[in-house]
ZADREN-942236 format. One record per residue (C-alpha): residue in three letters; y, z, x. Coordinates in steps of 0.02 Angstrom, whole numbers, plus 50000, padded with zeros to 5 digits. Layout:
# residues N
ALAYZX/...
END
This chain:
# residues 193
UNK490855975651781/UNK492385987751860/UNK494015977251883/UNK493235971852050/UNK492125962051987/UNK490565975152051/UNK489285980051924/UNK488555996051984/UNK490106000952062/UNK490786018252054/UNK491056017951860/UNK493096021951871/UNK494436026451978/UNK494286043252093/UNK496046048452164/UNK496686064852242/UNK497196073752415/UNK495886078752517/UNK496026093752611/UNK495366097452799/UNK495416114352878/UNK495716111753056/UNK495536128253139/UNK497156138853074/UNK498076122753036/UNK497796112452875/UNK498106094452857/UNK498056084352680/UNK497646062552665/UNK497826053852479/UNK496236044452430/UNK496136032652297/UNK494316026452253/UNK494136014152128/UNK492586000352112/UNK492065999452291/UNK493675999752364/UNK494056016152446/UNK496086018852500/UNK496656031252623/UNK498326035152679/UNK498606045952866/UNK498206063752872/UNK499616075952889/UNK500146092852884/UNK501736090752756/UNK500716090352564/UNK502506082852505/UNK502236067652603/UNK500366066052546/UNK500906068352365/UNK502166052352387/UNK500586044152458/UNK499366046452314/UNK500856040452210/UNK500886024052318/UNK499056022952315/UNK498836025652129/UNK499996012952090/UNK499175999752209/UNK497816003152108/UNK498736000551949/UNK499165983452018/UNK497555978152061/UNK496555981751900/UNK498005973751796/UNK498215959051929/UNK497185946851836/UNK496005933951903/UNK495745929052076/UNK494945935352243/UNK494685951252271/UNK495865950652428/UNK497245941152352/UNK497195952952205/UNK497335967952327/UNK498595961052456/UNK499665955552314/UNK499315974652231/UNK499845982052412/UNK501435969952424/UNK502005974752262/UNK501765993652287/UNK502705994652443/UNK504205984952376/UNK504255995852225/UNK504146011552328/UNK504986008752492/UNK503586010452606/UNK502376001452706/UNK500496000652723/UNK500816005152906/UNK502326019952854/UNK500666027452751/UNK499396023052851/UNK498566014552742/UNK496696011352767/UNK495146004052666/UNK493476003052665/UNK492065998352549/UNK490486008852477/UNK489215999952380/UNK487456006552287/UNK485865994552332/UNK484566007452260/UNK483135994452251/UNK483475990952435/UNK484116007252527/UNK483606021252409/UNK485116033152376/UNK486136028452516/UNK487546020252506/UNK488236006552607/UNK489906011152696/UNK491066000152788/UNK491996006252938/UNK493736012352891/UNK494895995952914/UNK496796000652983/UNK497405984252990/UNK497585975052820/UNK497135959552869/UNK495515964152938/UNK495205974452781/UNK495635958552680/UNK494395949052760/UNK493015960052748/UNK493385961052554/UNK493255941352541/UNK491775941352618/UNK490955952352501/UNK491705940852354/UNK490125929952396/UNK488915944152336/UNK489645954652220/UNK488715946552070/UNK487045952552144/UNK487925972052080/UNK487225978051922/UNK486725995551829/UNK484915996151789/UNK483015991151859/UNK483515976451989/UNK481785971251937/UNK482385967551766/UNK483565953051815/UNK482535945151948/UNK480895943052026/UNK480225949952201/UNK480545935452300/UNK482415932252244/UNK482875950452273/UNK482335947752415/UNK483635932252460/UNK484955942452386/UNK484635958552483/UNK484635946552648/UNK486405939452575/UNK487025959252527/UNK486495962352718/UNK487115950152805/UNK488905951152727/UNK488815971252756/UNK488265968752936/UNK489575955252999/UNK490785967652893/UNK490215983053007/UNK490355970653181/UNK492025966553123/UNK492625985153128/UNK492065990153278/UNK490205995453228/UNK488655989153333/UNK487635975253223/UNK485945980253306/UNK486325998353273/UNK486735996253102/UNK485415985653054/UNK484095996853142/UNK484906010753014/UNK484635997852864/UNK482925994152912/UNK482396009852907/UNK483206014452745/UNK482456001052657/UNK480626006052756/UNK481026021952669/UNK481186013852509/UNK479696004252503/UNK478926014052387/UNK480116016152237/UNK480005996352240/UNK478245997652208/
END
């Protein structure tokens, strides 16, 4: 398992600047990817300002894989609180945002499940609780090799349920996103045979 607990997570931390061309004008965000936690700070124009960003971001990362035990969310709010004391920021002064990617291969194929971006922390928070629930159906390898048909099954319908109240709770329609998951996993149907 990554430091979030996920097995089958991204294997280790992905952090950088990303860089957008926006007709003539060019605009830079940090992004900090670790598990299946993705941070994000605002875009903008001044690279200085992104590079004190990543810094911020990095080092909420930092925090969070050497927090210890505990939730997920605690773990990360406490990672965040730290962070912004240390540097003299806030998650709002950053524009700090998160969302969450996750692997279900047996289920979806090679897409990935992605969260809506979260801006406000506490919503972010709660989304990452409620995946607390299901992260120990995450692991590398043939699903088939840790469980049988019919309990896949239950935990795909546990995976999916937490990822679809997650995508109602930022802003995403439930119907639309499950008609998206449905067919994915129609897609699927055959690599599961």
């Amino acid at each position: 398992a990554d430091s979030t607990g996920f097995k089958g997570a991204a294997p280790s931390t992905r952090r950088g600047i990303i860089t957008f061309h926006i007709g003539s004008k060019v605009r830079y965000r940090a992004h900090a990817w670790f598990g299946f936690i993705i941070l994000m700070s605002h875009t903008s124009e001044a690279l200085d300002l992104i590079v004190d960003h990543l810094v911020v971001l990095t080092d909420i990362v930092r925090r969070f894989k050497g927090g210890g035990d505990g939730a997920l969310n605690d773990r990360l709010h406490r990672a965040i609180i730290e962070a912004e004391t240390e540097h003299q920021v806030s998650a709002q002064s950053i524009g700090l945002c998160i969302k969450l990617t996750m692997s279900r291969e047996h289920w979806v194929g090679k897409h990935r499940l992605v969260t809506p971006t979260f801006h406000r922390l506490e919503t972010a928070l709660v989304a990452l609780h409620r995946f607390e629930s299901v992260k120990k159906y995450f692991h590398h390898g043939p699903a088939l090799a840790r469980a049988g048909p019919v309990e896949l099954a239950r935990q795909w319908e546990e995976v999916k349920e937490a990822f679809l109240e997650t995508c109602d709770s930022g802003g995403w329609c439930r119907s639309s996103v499950a008609e998206r998951l449905d067919k994915w996993v129609r897609a699927a149907e055959s690599e599961r045979l």
